[in-house]
VOTI-545252 format. One line per 2 residues: their letters; for each residue x, y, z of N, C-alpha, C. Coordinates in steps of 0.05 Angstrom, whole numbers, padded with zeros to 5 digits. Example, Ala and Ser with C-alpha at 12.3 -4.5 7.8 and 13.67 -1.06 7.14 Angstrom:
2
as	00264,-00114,00156,00246,-00090,00156,00264,-00066,00156 | 00257,-00045,00142,00273,-00021,00143,00258,00001,00157
! end
This chain:
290
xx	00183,-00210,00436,00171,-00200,00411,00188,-00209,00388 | 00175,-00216,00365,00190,-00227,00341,00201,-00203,00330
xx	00224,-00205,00316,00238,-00185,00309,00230,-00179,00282 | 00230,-00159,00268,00216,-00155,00249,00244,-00160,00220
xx	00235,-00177,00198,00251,-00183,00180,00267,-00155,00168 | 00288,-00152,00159,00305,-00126,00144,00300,-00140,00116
xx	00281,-00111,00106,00280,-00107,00078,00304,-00098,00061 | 00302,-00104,00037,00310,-00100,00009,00306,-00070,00006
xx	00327,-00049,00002,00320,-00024,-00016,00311,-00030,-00048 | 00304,-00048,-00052,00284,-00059,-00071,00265,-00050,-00085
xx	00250,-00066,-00041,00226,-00060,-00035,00222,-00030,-00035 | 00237,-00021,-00020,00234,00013,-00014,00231,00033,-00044
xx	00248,00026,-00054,00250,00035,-00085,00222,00030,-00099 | 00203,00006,-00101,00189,00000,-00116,00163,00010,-00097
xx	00160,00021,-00069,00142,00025,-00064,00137,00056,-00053 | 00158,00076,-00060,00152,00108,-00063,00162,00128,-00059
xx	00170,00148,-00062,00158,00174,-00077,00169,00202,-00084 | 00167,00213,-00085,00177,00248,-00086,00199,00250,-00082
xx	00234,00262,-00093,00253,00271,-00081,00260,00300,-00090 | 00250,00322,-00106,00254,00344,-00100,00238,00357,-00082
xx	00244,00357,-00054,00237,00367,-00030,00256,00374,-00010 | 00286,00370,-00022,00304,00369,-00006,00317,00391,00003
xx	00306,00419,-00013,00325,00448,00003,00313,00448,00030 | 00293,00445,00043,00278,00446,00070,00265,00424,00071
xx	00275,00416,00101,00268,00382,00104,00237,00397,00121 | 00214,00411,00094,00189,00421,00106,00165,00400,00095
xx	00148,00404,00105,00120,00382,00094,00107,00404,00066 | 00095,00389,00054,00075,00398,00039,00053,00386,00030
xx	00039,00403,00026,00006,00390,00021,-00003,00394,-00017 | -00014,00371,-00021,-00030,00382,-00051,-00057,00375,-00057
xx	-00078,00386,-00058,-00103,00377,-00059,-00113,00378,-00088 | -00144,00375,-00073,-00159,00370,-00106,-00166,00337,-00110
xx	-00158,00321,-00102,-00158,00290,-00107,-00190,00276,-00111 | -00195,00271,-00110,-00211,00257,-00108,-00219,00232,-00105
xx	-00216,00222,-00077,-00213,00203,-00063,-00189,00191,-00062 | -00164,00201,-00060,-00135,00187,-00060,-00131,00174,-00047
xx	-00125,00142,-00056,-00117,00122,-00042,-00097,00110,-00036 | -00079,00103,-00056,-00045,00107,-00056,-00026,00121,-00079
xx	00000,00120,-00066,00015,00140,-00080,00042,00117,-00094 | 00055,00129,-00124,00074,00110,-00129,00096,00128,-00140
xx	00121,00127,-00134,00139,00143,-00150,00160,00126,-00175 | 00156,00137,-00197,00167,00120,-00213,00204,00135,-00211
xx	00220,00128,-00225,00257,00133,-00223,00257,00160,-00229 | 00239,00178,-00247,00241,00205,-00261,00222,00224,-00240
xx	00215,00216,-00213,00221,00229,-00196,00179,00240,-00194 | 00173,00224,-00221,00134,00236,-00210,00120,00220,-00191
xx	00104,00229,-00190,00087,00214,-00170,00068,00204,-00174 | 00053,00173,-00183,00028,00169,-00186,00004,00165,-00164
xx	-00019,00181,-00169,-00034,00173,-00144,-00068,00164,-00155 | -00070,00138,-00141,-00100,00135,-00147,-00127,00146,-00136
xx	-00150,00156,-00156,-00166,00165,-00135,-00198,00145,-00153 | -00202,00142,-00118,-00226,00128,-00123,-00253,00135,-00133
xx	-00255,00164,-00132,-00283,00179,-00142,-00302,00164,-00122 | -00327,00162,-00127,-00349,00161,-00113,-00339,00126,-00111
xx	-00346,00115,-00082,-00348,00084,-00084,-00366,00082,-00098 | -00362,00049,-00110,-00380,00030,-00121,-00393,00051,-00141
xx	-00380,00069,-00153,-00384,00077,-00175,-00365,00071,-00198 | -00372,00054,-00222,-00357,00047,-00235,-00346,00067,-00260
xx	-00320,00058,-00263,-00313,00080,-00296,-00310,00098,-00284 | -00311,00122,-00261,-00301,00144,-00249,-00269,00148,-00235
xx	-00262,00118,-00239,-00240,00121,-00216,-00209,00128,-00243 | -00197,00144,-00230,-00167,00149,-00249,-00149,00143,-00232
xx	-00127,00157,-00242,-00099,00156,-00233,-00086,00177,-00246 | -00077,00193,-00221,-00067,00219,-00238,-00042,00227,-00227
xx	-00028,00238,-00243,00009,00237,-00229,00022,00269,-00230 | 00040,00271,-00201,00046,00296,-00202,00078,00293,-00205
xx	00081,00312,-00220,00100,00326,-00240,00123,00332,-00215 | 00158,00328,-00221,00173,00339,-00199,00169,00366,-00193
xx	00153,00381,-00199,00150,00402,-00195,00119,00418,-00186 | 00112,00392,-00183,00089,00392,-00164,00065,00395,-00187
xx	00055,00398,-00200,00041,00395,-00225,00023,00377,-00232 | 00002,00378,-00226,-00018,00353,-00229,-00041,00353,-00249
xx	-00032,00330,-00260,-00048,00310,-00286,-00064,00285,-00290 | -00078,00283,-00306,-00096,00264,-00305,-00069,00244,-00321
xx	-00071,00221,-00312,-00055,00195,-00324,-00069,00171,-00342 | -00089,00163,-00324,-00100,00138,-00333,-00138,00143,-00325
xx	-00149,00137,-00345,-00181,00141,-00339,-00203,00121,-00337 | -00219,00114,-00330,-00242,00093,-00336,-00237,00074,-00316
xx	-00226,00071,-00294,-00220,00053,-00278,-00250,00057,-00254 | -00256,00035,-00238,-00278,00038,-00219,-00274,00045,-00196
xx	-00255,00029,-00177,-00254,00046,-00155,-00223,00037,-00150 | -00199,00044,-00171,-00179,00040,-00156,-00159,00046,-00126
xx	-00139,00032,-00131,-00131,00030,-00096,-00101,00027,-00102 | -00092,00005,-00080,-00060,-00007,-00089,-00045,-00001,-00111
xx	-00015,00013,-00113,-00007,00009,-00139,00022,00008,-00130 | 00029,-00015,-00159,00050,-00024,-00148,00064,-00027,-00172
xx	00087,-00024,-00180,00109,-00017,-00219,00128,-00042,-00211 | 00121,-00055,-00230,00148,-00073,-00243,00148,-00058,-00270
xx	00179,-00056,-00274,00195,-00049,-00292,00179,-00023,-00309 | 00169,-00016,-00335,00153,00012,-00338,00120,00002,-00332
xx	00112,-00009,-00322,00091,-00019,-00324,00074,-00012,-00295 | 00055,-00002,-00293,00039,00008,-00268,00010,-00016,-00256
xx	00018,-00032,-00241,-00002,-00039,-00229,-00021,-00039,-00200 | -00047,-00043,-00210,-00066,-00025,-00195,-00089,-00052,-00185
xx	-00103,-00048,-00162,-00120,-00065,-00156,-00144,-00044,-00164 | -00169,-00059,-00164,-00189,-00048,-00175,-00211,-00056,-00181
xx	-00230,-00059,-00147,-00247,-00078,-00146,-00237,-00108,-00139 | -00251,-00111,-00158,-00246,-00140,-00157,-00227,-00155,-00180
xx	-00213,-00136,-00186,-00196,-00143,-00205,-00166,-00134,-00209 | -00154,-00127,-00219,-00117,-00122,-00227,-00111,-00116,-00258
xx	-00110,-00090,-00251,-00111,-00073,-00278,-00066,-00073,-00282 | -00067,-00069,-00306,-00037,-00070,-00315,-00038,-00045,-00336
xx	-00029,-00024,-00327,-00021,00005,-00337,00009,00014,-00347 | 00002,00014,-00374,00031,00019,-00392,00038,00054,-00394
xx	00059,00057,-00403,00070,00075,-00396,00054,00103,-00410 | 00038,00097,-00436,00029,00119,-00437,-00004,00123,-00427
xx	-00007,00109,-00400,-00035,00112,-00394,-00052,00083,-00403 | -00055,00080,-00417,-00074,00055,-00425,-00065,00037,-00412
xx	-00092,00021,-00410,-00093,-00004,-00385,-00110,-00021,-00407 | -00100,-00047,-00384,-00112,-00075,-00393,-00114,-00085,-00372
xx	-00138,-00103,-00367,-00139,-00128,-00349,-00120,-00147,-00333 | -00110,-00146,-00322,-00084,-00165,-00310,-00091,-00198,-00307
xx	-00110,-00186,-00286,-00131,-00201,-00279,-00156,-00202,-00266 | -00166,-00208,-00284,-00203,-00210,-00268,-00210,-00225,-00250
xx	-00239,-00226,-00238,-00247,-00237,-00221,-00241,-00268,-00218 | -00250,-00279,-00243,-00255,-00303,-00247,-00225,-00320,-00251
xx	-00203,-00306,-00249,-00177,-00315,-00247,-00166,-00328,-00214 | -00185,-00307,-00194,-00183,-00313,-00165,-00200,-00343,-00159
xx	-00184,-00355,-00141,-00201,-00386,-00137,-00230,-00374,-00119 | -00234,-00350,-00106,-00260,-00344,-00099,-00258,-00316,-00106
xx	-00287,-00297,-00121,-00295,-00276,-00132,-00279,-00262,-00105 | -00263,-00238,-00110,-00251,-00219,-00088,-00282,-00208,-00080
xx	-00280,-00199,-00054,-00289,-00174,-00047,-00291,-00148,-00047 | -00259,-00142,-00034,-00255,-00116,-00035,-00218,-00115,-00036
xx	-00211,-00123,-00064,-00186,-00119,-00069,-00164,-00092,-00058 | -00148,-00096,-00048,-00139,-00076,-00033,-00115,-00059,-00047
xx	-00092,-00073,-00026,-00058,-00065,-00031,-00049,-00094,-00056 | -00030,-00073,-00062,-00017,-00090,-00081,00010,-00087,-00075
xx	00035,-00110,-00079,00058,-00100,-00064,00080,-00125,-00094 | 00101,-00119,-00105,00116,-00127,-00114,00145,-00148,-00099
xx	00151,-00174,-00108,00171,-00187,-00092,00198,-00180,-00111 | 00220,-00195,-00099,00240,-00192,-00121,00238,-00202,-00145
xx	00226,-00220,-00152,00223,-00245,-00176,00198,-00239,-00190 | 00179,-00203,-00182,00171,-00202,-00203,00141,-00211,-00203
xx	00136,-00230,-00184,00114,-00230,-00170,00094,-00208,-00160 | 00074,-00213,-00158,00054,-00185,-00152,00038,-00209,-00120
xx	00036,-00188,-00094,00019,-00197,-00073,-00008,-00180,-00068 | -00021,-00192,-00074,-00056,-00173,-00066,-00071,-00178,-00043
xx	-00077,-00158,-00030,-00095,-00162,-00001,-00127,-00160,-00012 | -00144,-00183,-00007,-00174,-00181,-00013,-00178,-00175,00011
xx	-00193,-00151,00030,-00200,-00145,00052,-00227,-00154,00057 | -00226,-00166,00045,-00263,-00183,00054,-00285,-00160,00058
xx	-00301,-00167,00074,-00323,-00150,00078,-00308,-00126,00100 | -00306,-00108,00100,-00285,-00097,00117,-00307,-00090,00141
xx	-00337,-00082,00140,-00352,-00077,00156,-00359,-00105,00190 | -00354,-00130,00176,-00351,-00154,00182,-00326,-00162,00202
xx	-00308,-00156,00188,-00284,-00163,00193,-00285,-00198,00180 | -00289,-00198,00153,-00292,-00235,00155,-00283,-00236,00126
xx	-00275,-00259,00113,-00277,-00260,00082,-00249,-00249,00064 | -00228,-00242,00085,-00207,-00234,00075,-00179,-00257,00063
xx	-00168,-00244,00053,-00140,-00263,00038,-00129,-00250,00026 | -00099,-00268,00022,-00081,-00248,00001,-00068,-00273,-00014
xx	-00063,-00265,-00036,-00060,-00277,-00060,-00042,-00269,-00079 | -00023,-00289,-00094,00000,-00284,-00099,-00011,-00280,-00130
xx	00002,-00267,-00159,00004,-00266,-00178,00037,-00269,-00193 | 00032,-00287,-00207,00057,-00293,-00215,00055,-00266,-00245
xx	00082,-00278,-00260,00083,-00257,-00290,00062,-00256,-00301 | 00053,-00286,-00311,00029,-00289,-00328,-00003,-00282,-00314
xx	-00008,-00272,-00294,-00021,-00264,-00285,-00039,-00287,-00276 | -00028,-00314,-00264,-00037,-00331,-00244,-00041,-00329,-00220
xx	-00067,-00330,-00206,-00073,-00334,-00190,-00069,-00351,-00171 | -00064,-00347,-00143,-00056,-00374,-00125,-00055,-00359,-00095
xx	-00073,-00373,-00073,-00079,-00362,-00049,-00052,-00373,-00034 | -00045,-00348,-00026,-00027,-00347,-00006,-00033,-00360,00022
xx	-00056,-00336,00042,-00071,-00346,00063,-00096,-00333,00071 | -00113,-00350,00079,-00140,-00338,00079,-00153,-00339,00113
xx	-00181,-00327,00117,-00183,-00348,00147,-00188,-00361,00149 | -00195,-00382,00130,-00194,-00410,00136,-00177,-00426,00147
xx	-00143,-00410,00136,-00126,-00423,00140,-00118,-00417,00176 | -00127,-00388,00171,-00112,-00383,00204,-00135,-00361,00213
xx	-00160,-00373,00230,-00178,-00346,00233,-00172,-00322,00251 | -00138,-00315,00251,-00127,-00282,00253,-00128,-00270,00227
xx	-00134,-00282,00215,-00132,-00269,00185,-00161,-00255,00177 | -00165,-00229,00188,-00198,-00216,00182,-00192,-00202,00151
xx	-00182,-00177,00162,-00186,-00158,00129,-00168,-00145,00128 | -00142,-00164,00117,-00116,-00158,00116,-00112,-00141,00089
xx	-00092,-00123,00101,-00100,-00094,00083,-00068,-00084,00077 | -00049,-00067,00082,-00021,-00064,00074,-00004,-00084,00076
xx	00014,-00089,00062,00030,-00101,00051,00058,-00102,00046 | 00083,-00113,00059,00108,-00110,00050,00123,-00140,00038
xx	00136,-00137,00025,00148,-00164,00013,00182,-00167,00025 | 00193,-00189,00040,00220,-00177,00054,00237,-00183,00033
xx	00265,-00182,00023,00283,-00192,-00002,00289,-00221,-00002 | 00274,-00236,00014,00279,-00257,-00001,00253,-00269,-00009
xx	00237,-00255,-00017,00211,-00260,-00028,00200,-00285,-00009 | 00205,-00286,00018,00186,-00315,00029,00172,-00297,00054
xx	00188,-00273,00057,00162,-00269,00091,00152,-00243,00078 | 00123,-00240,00099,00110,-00221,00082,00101,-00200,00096
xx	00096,-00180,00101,00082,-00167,00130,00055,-00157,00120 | 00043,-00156,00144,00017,-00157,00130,00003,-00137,00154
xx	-00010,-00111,00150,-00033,-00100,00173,-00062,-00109,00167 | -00075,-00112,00195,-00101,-00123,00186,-00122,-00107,00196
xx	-00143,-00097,00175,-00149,-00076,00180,-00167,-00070,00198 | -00185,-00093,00204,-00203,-00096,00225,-00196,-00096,00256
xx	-00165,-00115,00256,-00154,-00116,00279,-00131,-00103,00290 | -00127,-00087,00269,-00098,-00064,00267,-00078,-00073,00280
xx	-00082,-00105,00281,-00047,-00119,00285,-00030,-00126,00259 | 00000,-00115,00259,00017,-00126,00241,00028,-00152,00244
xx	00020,-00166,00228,00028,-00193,00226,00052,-00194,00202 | 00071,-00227,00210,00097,-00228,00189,00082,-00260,00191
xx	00090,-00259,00158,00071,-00287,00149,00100,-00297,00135 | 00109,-00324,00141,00133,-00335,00135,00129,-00355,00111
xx	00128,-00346,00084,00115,-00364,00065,00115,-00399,00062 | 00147,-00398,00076,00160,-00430,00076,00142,-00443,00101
xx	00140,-00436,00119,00141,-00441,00140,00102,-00456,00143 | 00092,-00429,00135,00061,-00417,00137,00058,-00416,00168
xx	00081,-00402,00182,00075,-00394,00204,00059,-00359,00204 | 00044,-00350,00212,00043,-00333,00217,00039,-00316,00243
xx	00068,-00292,00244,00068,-00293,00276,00064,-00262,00275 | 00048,-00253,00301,00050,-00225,00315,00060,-00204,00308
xx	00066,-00179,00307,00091,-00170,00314,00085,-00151,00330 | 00068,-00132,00323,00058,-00110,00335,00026,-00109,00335
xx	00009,-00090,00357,-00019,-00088,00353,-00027,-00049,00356 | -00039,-00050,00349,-00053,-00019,00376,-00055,00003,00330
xx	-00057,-00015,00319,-00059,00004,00292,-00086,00019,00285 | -00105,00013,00303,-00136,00026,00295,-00146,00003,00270
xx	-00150,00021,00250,-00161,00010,00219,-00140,00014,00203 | -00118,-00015,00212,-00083,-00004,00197,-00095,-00008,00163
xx	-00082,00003,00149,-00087,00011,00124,-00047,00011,00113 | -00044,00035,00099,-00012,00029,00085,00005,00018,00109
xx	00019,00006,00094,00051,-00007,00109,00077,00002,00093 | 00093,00014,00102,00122,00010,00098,00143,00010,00107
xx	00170,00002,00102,00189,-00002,00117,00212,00011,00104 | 00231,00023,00123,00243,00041,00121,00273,00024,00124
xx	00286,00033,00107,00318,00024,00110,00332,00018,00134 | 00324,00035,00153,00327,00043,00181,00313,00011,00195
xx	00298,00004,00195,00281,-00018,00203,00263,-00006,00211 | 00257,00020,00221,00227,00022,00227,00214,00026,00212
xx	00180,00019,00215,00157,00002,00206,00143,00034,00206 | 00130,00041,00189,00105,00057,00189,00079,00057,00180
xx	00057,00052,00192,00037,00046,00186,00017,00058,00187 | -00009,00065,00170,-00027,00085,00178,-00048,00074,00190
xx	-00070,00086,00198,-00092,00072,00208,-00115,00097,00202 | -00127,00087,00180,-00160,00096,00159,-00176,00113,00188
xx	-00180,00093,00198,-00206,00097,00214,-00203,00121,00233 | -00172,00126,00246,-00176,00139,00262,-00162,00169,00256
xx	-00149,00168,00230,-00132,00190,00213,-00106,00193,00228 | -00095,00169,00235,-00070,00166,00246,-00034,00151,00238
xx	-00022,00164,00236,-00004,00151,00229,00019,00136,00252 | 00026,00111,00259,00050,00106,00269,00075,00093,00269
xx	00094,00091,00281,00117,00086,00271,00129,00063,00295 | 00137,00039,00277,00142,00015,00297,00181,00018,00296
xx	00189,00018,00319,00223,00020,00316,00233,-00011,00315 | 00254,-00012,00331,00275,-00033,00340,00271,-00034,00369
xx	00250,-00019,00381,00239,-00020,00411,00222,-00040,00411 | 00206,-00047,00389,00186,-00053,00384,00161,-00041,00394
xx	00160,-00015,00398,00141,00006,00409,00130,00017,00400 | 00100,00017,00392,00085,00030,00375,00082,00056,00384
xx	00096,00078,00368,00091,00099,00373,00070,00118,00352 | 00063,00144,00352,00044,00157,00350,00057,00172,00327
xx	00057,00180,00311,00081,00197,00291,00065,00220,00286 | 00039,00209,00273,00022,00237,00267,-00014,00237,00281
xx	-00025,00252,00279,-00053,00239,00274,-00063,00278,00266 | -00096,00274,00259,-00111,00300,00250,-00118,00287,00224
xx	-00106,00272,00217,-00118,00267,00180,-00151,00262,00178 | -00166,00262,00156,-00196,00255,00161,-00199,00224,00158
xx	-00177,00211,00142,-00174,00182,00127,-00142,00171,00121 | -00126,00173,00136,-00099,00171,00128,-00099,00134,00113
xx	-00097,00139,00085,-00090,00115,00069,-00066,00112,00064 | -00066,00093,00039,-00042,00075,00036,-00017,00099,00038
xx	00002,00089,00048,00026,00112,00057,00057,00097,00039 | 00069,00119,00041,00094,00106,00024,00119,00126,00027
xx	00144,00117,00024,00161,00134,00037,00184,00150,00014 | 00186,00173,00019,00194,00176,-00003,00225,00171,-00009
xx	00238,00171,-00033,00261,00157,-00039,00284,00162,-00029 | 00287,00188,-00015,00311,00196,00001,00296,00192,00033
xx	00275,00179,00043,00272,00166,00067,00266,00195,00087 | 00260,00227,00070,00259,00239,00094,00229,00250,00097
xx	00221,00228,00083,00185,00232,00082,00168,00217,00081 | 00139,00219,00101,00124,00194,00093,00102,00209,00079
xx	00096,00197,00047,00077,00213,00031,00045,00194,00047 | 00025,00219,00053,00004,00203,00063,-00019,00208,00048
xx	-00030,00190,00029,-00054,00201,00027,-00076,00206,00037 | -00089,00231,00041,-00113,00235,00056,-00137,00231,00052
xx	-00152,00213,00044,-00168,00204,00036,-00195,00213,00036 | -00212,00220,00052,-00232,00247,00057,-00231,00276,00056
xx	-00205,00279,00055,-00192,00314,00049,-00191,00307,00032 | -00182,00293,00007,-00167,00297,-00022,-00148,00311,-00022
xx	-00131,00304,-00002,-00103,00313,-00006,-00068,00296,-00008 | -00061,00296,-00009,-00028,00288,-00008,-00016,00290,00004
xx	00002,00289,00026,00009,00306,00050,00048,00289,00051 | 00060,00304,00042,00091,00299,00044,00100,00302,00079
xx	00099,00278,00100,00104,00293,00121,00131,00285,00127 | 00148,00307,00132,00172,00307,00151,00174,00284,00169
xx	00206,00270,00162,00209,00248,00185,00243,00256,00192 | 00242,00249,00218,00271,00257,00225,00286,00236,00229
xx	00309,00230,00222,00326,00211,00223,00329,00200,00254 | 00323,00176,00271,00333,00176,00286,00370,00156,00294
xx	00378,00163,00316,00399,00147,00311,00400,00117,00329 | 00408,00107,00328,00408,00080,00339,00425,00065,00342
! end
């Protein structure tokens, strides 16, 4: 089995969440959402989370952020069905549709990039994931019903477009969906949502190899300081956790939709959003040793 690349606390930093939870290493839940897809924690300790409102309903979708003290607010409004979000520097970015919205600090958004920026119209724009240099990576999950039509695609500063890999290039590539970037901005990990195998895509190389399978409908990816991998899977409301065994294990399951997942900044939580509950769910992770 290929060994899985060691991330950047970077990465970890730029992709999530919550740290006043720490008198009791307990879970907590927050509802109300409406359609929560992923979660982002900025340095001052809130939490942003996107909710999609009704699919393929446009102008309904927000982003609303909870307060260190658990406190929830509307953030950003008029968006259609956002998803992915991912912060360089104060700046909040969001996939959205078929496009890449760029969210400034007091709420207002602009276009990043539209359709017509992608060398083919997205489908179903997914995760969004940040490299070191500032770069933005986006998962188009194709037709996800299909399993066909998928790619991920790099964005530079200026908000250029340029295909990473598609299935043309390699037909394992169906409807690749979470996302990690390793620190040296060339390998990439990628879950695919149709085939709930984690793949590591080597940018230099354009090898893309294996690593793990058995994810259901893998959905969020992240990686933990520790080296293990945690990943959710939509379809079956399951969460699991890949070690240094390379053993896919079972961490949670009961959710109705477990989406994009992210870990929170002292590492003793994986925030999941629940996607058909409209909830948030801080769950307890225990250190293991190794």
């Amino acid at each position: 089995m290929t060994r899985i690349p060691r991330l950047t606390p970077l990465v970890l930093a730029l992709s999530v969440l919550f740290a006043p939870l720490a008198h009791a290493h307990e879970g907590k839940t927050i509802g109300g959402f409406k359609t929560p897809e992923s979660v982002l924690q900025t340095k001052d300790g809130r939490v942003f989370v996107s909710e999609i409102g009704e699919f393929g309903k446009d102008g309904d979708g927000q982003i609303s952020v909870i307060s260190p003290d658990g406190k929830v607010s509307v953030f950003a409004t008029g968006m259609d069905d956002p998803k992915g979000l991912a912060i360089i520097g104060q700046d909040i970015y969001v996939t959205d549709k078929a496009r890449v919205l760029k969210v400034k600090p007091d709420g207002k958004w602009e276009v990043f990039a539209d359709a017509k920026a992608f060398p083919v119209t997205p489908q179903f724009l997914n995760d969004i994931e940040p490299d070191p240099k500032g770069n933005l990576y986006v998962s188009d999950s194709g037709d996800i019903n299909t399993g066909s039509g998928g790619a991920i695609y790099r964005l530079d500063k200026a908000g250029k477009v340029t295909l990473v890999i598609d299935g043309k290039q390699d037909p394992k590539v169906l409807s690749p969906n979470g996302l990690v970037v390793d620190d040296t901005g060339d390998v990439l990990l990628e879950v695919d949502f149709a085939s709930g195998i984690l793949y590591s895509y080597n940018m230099k190389s354009k090898k893309l190899t294996k690593l793990a399978e058995g994810f259901g409908g893998g959905d969020g990816l992240v990686h933990a300081s520790s080296g293990v991998i945690y990943v959710s899977d939509w379809k079956n409301g399951k969460v699991f956790e890949l070690g240094h065994d390379d053993e896919v294990k079972l961490l949670k399951d009961g959710f109705k939709a477990s989406a994009d997942i992210a870990l929170s900044k002292d590492e003793k939580y994986l925030i999941v959003p629940d996607m058909k509950a409209g909830e948030v769910v801080w769950l307890p992770l225990h250190p293991k040793k190794h």
